[in-house]
ChimeraX commands (.cxc) that place a marker at each C-alpha (Angstrom):
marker #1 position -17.26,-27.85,-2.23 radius 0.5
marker #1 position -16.36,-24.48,-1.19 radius 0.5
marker #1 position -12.92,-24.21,0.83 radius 0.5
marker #1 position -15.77,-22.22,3.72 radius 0.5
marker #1 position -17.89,-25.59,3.19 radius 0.5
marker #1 position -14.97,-28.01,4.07 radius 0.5
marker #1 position -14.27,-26.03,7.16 radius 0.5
marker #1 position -17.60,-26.23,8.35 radius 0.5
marker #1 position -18.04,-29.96,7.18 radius 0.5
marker #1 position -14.19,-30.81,9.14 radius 0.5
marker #1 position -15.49,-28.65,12.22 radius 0.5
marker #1 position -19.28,-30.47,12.13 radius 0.5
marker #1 position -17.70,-34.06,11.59 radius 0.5
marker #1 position -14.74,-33.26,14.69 radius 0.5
marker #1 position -17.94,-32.37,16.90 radius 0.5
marker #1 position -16.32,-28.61,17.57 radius 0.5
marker #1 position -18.71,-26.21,17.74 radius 0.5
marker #1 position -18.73,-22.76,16.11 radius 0.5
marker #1 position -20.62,-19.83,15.10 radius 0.5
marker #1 position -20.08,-18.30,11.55 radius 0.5
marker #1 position -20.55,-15.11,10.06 radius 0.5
marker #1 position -21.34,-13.92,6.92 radius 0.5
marker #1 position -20.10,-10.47,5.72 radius 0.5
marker #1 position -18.18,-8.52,2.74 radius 0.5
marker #1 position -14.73,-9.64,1.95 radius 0.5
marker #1 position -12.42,-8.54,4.32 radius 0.5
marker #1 position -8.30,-9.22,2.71 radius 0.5
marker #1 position -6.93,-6.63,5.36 radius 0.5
marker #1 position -6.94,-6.10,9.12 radius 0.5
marker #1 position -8.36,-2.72,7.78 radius 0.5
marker #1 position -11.28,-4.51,6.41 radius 0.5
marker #1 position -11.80,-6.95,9.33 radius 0.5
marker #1 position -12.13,-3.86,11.91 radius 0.5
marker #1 position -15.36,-2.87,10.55 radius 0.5
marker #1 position -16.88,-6.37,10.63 radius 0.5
marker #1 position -15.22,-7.43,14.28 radius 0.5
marker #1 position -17.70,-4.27,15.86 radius 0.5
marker #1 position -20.23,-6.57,15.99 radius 0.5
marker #1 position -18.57,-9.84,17.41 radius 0.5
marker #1 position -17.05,-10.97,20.55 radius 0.5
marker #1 position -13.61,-12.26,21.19 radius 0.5
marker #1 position -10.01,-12.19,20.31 radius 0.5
marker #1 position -9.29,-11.24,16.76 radius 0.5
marker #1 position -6.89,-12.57,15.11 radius 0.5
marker #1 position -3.97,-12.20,12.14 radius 0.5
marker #1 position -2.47,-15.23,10.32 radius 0.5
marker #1 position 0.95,-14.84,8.55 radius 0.5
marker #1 position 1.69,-17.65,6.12 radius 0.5
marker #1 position 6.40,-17.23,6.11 radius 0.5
marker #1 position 8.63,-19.63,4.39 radius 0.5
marker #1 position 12.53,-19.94,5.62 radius 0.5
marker #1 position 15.77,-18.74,2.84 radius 0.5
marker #1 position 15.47,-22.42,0.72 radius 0.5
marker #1 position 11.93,-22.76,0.85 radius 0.5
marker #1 position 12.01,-25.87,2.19 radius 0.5
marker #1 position 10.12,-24.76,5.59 radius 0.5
marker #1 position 6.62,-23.03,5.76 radius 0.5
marker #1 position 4.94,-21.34,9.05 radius 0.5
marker #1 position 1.53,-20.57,9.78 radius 0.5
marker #1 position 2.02,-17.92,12.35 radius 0.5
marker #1 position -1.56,-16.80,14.57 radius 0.5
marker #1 position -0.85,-13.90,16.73 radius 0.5
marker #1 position -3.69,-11.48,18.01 radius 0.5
marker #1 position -4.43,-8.34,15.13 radius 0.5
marker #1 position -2.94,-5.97,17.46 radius 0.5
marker #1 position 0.65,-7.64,17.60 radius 0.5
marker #1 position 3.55,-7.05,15.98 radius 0.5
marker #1 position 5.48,-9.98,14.45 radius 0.5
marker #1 position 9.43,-9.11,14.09 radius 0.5
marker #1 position 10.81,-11.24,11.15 radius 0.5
marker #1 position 14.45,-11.18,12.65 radius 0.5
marker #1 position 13.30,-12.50,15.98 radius 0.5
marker #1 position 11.37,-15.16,14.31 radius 0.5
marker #1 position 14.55,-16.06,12.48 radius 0.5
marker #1 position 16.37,-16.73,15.27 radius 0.5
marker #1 position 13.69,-18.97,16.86 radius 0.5
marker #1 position 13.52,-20.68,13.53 radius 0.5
marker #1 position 17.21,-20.92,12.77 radius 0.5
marker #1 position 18.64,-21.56,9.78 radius 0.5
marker #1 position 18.41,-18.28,7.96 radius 0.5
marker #1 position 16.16,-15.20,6.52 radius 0.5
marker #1 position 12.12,-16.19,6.80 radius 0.5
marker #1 position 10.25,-14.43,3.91 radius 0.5
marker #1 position 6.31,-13.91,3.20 radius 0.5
marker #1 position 5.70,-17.06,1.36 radius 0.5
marker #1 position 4.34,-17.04,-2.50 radius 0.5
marker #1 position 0.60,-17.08,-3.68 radius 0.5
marker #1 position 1.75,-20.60,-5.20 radius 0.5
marker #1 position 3.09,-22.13,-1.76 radius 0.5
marker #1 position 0.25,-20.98,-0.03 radius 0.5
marker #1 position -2.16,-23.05,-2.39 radius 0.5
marker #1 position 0.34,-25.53,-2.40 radius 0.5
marker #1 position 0.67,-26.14,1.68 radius 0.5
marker #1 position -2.73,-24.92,2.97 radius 0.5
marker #1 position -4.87,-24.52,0.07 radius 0.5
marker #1 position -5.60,-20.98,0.31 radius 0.5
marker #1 position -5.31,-17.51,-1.06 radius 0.5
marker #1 position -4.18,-14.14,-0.16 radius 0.5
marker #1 position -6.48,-12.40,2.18 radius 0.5
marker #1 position -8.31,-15.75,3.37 radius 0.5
marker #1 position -4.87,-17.44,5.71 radius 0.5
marker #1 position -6.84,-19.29,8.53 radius 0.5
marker #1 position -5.45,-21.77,10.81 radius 0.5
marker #1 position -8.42,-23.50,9.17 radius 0.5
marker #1 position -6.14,-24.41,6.15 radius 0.5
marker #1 position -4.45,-27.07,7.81 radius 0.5
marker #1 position -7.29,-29.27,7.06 radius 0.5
marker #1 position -5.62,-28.93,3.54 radius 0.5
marker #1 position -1.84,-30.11,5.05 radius 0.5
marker #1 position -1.90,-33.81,4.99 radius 0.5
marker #1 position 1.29,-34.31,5.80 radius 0.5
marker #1 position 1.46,-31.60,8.22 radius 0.5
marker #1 position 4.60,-29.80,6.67 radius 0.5
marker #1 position 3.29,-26.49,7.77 radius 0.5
marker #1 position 4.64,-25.56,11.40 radius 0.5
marker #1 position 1.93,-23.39,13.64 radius 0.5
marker #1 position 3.84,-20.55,15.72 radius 0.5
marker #1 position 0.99,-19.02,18.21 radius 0.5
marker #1 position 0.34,-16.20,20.35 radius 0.5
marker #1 position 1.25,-17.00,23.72 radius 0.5
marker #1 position -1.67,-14.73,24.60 radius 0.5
marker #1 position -4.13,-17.09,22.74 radius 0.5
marker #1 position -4.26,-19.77,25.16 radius 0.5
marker #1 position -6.30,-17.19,28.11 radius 0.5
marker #1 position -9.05,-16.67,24.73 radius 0.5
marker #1 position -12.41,-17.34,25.97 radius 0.5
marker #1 position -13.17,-17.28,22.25 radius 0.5
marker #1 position -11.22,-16.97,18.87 radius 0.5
marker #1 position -12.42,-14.97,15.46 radius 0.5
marker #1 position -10.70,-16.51,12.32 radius 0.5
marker #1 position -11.68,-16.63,8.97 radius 0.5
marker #1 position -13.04,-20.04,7.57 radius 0.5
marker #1 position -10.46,-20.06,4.54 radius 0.5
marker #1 position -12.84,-17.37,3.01 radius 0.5
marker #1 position -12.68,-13.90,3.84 radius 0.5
marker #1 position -16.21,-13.34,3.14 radius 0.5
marker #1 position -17.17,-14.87,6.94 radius 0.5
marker #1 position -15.83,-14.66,10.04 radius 0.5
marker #1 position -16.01,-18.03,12.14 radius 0.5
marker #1 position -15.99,-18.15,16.46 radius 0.5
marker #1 position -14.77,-20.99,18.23 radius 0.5
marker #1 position -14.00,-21.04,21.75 radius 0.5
marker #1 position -10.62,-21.51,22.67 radius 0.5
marker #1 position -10.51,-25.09,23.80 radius 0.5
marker #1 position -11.92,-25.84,20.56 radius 0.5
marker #1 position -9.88,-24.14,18.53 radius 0.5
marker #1 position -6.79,-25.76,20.63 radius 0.5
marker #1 position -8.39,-29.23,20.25 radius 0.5
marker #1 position -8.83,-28.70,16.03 radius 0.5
marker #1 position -5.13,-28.11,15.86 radius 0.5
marker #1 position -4.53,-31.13,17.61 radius 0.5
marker #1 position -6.22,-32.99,15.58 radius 0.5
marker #1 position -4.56,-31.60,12.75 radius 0.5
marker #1 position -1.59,-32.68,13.89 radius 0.5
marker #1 position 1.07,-29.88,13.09 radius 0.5
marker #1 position 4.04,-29.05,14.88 radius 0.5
marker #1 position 2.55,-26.04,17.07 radius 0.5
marker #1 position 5.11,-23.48,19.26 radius 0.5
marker #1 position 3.72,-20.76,21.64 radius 0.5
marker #1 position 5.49,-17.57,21.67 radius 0.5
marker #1 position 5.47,-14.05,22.81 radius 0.5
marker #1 position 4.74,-11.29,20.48 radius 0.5
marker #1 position 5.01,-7.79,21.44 radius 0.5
marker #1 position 1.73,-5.40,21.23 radius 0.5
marker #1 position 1.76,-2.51,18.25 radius 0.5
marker #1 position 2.51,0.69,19.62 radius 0.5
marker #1 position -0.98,1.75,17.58 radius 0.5
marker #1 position -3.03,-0.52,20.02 radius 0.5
marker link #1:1,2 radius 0.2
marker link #1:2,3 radius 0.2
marker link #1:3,4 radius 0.2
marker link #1:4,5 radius 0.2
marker link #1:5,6 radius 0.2
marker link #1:6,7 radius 0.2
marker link #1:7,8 radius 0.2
marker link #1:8,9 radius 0.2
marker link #1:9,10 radius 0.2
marker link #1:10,11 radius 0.2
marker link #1:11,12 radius 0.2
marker link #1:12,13 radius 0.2
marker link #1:13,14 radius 0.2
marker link #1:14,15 radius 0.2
marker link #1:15,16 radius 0.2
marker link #1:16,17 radius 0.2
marker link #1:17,18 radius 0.2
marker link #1:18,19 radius 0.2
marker link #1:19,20 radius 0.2
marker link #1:20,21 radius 0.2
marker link #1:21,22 radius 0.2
marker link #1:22,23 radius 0.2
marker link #1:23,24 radius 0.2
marker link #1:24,25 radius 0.2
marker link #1:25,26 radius 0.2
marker link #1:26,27 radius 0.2
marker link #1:27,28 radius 0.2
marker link #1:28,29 radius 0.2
marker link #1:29,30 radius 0.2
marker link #1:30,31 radius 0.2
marker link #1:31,32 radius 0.2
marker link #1:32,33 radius 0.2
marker link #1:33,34 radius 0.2
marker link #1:34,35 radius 0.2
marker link #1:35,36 radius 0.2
marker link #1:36,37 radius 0.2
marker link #1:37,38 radius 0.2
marker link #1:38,39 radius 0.2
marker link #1:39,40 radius 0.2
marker link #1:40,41 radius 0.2
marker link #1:41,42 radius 0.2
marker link #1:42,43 radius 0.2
marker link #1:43,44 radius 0.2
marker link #1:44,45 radius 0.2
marker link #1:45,46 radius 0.2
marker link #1:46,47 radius 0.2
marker link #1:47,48 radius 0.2
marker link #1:48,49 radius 0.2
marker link #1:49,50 radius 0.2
marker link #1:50,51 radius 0.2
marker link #1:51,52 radius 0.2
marker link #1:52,53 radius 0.2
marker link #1:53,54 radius 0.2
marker link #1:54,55 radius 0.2
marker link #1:55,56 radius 0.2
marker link #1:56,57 radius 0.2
marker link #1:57,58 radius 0.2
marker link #1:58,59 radius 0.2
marker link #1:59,60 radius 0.2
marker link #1:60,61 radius 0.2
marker link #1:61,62 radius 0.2
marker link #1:62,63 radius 0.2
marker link #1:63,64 radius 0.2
marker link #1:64,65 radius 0.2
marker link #1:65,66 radius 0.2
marker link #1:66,67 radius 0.2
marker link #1:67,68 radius 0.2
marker link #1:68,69 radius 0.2
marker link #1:69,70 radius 0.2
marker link #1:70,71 radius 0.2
marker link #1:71,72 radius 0.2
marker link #1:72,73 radius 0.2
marker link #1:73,74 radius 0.2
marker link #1:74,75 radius 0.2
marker link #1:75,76 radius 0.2
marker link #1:76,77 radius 0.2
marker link #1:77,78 radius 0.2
marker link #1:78,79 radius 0.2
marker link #1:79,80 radius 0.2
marker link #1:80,81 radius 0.2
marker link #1:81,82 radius 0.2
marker link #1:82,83 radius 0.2
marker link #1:83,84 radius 0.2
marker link #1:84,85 radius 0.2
marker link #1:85,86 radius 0.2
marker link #1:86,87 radius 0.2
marker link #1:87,88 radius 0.2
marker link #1:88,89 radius 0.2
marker link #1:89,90 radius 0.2
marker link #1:90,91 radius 0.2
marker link #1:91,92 radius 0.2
marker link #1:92,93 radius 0.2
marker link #1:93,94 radius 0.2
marker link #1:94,95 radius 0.2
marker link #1:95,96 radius 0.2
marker link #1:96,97 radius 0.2
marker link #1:97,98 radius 0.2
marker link #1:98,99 radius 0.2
marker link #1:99,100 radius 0.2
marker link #1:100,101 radius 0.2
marker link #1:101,102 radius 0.2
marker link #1:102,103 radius 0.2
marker link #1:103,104 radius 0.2
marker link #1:104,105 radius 0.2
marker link #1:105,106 radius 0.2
marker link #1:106,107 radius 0.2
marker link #1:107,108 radius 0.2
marker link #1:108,109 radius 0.2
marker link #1:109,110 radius 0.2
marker link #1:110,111 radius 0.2
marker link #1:111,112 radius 0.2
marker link #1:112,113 radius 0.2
marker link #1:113,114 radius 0.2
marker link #1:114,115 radius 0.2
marker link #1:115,116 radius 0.2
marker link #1:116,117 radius 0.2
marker link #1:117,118 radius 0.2
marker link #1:118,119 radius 0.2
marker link #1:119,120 radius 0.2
marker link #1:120,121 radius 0.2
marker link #1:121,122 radius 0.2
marker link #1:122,123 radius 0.2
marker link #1:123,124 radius 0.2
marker link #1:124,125 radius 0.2
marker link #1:125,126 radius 0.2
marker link #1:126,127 radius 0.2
marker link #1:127,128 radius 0.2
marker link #1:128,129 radius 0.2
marker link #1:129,130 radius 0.2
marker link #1:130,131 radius 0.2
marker link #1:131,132 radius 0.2
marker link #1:132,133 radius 0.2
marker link #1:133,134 radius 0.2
marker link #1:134,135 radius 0.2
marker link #1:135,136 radius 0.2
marker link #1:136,137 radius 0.2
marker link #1:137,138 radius 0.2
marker link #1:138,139 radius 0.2
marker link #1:139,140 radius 0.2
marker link #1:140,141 radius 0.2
marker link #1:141,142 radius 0.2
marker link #1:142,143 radius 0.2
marker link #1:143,144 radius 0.2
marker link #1:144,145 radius 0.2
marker link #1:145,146 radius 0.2
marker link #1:146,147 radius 0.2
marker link #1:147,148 radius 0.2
marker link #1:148,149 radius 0.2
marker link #1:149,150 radius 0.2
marker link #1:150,151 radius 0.2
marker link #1:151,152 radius 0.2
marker link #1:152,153 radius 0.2
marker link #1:153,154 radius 0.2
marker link #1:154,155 radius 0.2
marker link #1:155,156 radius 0.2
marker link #1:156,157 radius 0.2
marker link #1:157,158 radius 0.2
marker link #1:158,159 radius 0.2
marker link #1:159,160 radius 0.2
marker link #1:160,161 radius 0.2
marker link #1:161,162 radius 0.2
marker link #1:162,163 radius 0.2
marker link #1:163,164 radius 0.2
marker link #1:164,165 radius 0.2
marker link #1:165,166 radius 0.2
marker link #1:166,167 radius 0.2
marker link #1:167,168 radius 0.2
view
């Protein structure tokens, strides 16, 4: 089974509802721009950090437009320098690969290591655009939905602020 297929089979068998997608790969927010013409909702980026001994990972959703300051997440973290986290702890904690982080991976964290840091701005989403741990489709969920799948993931998830690129 694809990693796209156990998305959609997790989403089908949780009862959340969703529509999907199907485009070119799309690794970069670059990419992505060109596909999101034709969709409605709040796009969104997914940054996969680890902390200074590795020993912590963070899944951090923010909207595409957002900036996400490494030294400010440090101090909300604590405990030292956060870094982008390897190809090999990525497969390791959420069962993914560059280009395709989704929330959606956390179907993949059993033992929910992997601590969600969100966009404050995300909880006012009438819908959300992620990818489903394939960056060949784009899937929409409304934003109760998407609220309700990370529950019942059951990671550690923290709402913050992020501050809008000066580009957008």
């Amino acid at each position: 089974m694809t990693e796209k297929e156990k998305v959609l089979t997790k989403l089908n068998e949780w009862e959340i509802p969703f529509e999907i997608r199907n485009h070119n790969a799309a690794a970069t927010i670059e990419d992505a721009l060109k596909v999101w013409e034709r969709l409605e909702g709040v796009f969104c980026k997914n940054i996969f950090l680890r902390n200074y001994k590795g020993n912590q990972h963070f899944l951090v959703v923010l909207e595409h437009n957002k900036i996400l300051n490494t030294k400010t997440m440090e101090k909300i973290i604590g405990g030292g320098r956060v870094s982008f986290a390897s190809p090999e702890r990525l497969w390791k904690y959420l069962g993914l690969t560059p280009g395709s982080v989704s929330p959606f991976g956390l179907i993949n964290d059993s033992s929910q290591h992997v601590i969600v840091f969100l966009d404050e701005d995300l909880k006012s989403a009438d819908k959300l655009n992620f990818h489903p741990n394939d960056n060949t489709a784009t899937l929409t969920i409304a934003g109760a939905d998407f609220f309700r799948f990370l529950a019942l993931c059951g990671n550690t998830c923290r709402f913050l602020t992020f501050e809008a690129s000066p580009d957008s």
